[in-house]
C-alpha positions as CSV (number, residue, x, y, z in Angstrom):
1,X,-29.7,62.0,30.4
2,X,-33.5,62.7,30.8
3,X,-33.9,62.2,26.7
4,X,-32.4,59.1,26.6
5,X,-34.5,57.9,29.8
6,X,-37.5,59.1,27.7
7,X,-36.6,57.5,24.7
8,X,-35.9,54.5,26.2
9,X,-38.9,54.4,28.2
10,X,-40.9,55.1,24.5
11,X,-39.1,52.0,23.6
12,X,-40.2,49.7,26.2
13,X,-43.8,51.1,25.9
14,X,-43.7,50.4,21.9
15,X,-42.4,46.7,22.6
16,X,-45.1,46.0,24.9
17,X,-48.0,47.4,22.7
18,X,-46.6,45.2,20.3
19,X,-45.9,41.9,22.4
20,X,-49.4,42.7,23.7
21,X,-51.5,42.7,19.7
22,X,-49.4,39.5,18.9
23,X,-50.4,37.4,21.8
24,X,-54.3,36.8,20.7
25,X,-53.1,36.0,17.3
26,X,-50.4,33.3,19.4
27,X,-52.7,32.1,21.5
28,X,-55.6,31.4,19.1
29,X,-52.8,29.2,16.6
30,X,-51.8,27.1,19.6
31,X,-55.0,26.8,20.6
32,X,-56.2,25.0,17.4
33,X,-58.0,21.9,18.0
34,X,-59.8,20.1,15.0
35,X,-60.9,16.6,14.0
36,X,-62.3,15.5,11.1
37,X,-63.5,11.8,9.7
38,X,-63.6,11.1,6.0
39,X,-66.5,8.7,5.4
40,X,-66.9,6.0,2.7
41,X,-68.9,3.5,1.2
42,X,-67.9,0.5,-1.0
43,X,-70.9,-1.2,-3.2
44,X,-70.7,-4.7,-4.6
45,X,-73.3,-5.1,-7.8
46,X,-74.2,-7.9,-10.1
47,X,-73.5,-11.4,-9.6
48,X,-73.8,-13.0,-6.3
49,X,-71.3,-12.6,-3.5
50,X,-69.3,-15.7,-3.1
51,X,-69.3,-17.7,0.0
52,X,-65.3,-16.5,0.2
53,X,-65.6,-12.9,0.6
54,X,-63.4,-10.9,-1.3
55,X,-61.0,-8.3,0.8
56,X,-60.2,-4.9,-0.4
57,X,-57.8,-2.1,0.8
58,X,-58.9,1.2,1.3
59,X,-56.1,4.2,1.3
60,X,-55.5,7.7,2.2
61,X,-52.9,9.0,0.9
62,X,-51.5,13.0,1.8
63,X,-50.2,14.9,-0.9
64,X,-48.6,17.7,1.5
65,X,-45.6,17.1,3.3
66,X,-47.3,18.8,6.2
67,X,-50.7,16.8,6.1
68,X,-52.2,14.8,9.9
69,X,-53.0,11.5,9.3
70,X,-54.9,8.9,11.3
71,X,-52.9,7.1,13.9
72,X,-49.8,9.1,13.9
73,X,-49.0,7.6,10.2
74,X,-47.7,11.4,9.2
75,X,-46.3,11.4,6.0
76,X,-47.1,8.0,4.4
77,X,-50.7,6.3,3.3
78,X,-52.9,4.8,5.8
79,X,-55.0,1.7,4.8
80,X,-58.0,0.1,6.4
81,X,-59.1,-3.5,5.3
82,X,-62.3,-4.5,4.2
83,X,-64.4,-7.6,3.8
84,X,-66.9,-7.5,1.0
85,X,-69.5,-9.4,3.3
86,X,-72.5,-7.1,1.9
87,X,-74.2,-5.2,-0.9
88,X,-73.3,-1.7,0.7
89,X,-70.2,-1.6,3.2
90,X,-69.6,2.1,5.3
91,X,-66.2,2.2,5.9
92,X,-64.7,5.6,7.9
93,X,-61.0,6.1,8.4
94,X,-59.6,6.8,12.0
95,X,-59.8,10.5,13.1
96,X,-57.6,12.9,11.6
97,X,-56.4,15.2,14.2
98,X,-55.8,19.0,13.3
99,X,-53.8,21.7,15.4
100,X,-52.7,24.1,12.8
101,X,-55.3,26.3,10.3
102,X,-54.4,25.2,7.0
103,X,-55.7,23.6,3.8
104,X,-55.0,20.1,3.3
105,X,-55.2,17.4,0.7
106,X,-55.5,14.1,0.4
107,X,-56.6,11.4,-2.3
108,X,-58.5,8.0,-1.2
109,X,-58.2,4.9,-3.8
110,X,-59.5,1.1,-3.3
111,X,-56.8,-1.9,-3.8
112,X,-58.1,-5.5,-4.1
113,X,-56.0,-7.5,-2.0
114,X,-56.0,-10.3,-3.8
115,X,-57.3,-10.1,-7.5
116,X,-61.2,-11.7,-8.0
117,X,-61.1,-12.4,-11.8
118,X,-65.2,-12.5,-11.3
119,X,-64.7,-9.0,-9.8
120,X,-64.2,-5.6,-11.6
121,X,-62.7,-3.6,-10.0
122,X,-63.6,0.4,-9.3
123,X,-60.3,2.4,-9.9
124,X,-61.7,6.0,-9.7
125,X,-59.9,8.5,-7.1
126,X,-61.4,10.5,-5.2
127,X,-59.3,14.4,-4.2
128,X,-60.0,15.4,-0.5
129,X,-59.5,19.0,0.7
130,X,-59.8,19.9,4.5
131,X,-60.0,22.8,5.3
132,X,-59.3,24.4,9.0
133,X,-60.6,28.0,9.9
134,X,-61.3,30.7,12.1
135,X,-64.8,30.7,11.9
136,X,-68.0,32.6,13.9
137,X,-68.1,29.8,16.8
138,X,-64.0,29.6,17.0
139,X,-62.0,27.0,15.0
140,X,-64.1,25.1,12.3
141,X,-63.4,22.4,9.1
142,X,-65.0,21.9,6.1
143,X,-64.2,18.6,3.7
144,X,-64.5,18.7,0.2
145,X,-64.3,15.5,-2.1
146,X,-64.3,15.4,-5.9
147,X,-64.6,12.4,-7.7
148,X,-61.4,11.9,-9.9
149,X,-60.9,15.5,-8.8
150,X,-63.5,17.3,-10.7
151,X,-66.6,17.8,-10.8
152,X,-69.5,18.5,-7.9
153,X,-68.0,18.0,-4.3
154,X,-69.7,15.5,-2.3
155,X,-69.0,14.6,1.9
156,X,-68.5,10.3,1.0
157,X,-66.4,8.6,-1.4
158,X,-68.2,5.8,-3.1
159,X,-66.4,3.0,-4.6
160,X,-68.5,0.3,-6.7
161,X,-67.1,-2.8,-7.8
162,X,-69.3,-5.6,-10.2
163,X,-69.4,-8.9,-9.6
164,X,-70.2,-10.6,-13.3
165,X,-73.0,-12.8,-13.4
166,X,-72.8,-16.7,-13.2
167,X,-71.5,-19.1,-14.4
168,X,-68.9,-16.9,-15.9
169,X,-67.7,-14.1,-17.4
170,X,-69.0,-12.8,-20.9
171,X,-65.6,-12.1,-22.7
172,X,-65.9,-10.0,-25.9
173,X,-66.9,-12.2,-28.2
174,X,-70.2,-13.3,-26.4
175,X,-68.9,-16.6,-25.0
176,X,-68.6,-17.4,-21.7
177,X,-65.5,-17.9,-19.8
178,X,-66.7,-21.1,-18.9
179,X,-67.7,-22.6,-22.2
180,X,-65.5,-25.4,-22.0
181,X,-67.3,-27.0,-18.7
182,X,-70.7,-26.2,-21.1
183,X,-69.5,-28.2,-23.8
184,X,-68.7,-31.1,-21.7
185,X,-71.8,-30.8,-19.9
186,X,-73.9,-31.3,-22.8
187,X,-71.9,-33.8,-24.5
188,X,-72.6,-35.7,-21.4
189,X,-75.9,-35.3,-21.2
190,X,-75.8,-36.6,-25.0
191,X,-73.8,-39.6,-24.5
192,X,-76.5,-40.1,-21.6
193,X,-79.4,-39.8,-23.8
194,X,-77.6,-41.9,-26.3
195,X,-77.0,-44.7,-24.0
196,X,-81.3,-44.3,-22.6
197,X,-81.7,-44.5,-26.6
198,X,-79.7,-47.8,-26.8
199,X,-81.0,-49.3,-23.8
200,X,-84.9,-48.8,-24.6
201,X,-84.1,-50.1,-28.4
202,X,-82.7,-53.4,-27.2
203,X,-86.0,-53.6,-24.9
204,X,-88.0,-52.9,-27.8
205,X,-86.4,-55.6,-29.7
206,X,-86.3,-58.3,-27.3
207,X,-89.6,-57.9,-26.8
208,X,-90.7,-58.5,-30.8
């Protein structure tokens, strides 16, 4: 009877050392509190910028199933709308709110929301990786952002879309998009020139 009091009390002693090592490790995942904001910039070059500004859509997209998002939109894109009002336009998403250590990844992409046929467009991608961790001061991130998911990694993603320059496009062959309002331009300016030509010969003979 004493033995299996003994053993039993063993027992209860074991469970408790080991409830008592796995409650740090518990406490410091439910404990995890992280927030992170992905910055970008969006550049317009060239031409001027119309008096209509253009509007473009800027998306995160999560490529794990168990990826935050901003807003609560867990599991599908988020999209924030710009105006192209300026040269340089900082754009940041909403917090992304973290309460798991993990790694995490994401890809950001522009959309034009309606298509500017002055306007190319920058379709580059940019691969974001978050990462949450135990660090020397408790829980810390750290973002890392390829460019078309290589390369150097870099803390903004920069999008840069060209405005052509006026009064129209240069297509391939060197001409201008807008060659036809050209042409008529100068053939007015010829049948104007024509008719000054006219009107000063008749003065000229009128007065012999």
């Amino acid at each position: 009877m004493k033995s299996n009091l003994r053993a039993i009390l063993v027992a209860v002693i074991a469970l408790a050392l080991c409830l008592t090592a796995l409650m740090p490790a518990a406490l410091a995942d439910s404990s995890v509190k992280a927030s992170v904001t992905l910055h970008n910039e969006i550049q317009l070059r060239g031409g001027s910028i119309p008096s209509k500004y253009d509007r473009f859509y800027l998306r995160l997209t999560p490529l794990d199933s168990n990826c935050p998002m901003p807003m609560g939109y867990a599991g599908k894109p988020y999209e924030v709308e710009v105006v192209g009002y300026a040269r340089k336009i900082p754009v940041d998403f909403p917090p992304i709110n973290f309460t798991e250590l993990g790694i995490y990844h994401y890809k950001i992409t522009l959309h034009p929301k309606k298509i500017n046929k002055r306007l190319a467009y920058d379709t580059r991608y940019y691969d974001v990786t978050v990462s949450v961790f135990n660090g020397e001061n408790g829980v810390e991130t750290a973002v890392a952002m390829r460019l078309n998911g290589e390369g150097d990694k870099t803390d903004l993603a920069l999008f840069v879309n060209r405005y052509d320059n006026d009064p129209g496009t240069v297509t391939p062959t060197g001409v201008s998009e807008n060659w036809p309002w050209l042409v008529a331009g100068s053939l007015a300016l010829l049948i104007a020139a024509g008719f000054v030509f006219r009107t000063l010969r008749k003065k000229e003979g009128g007065a012999q």
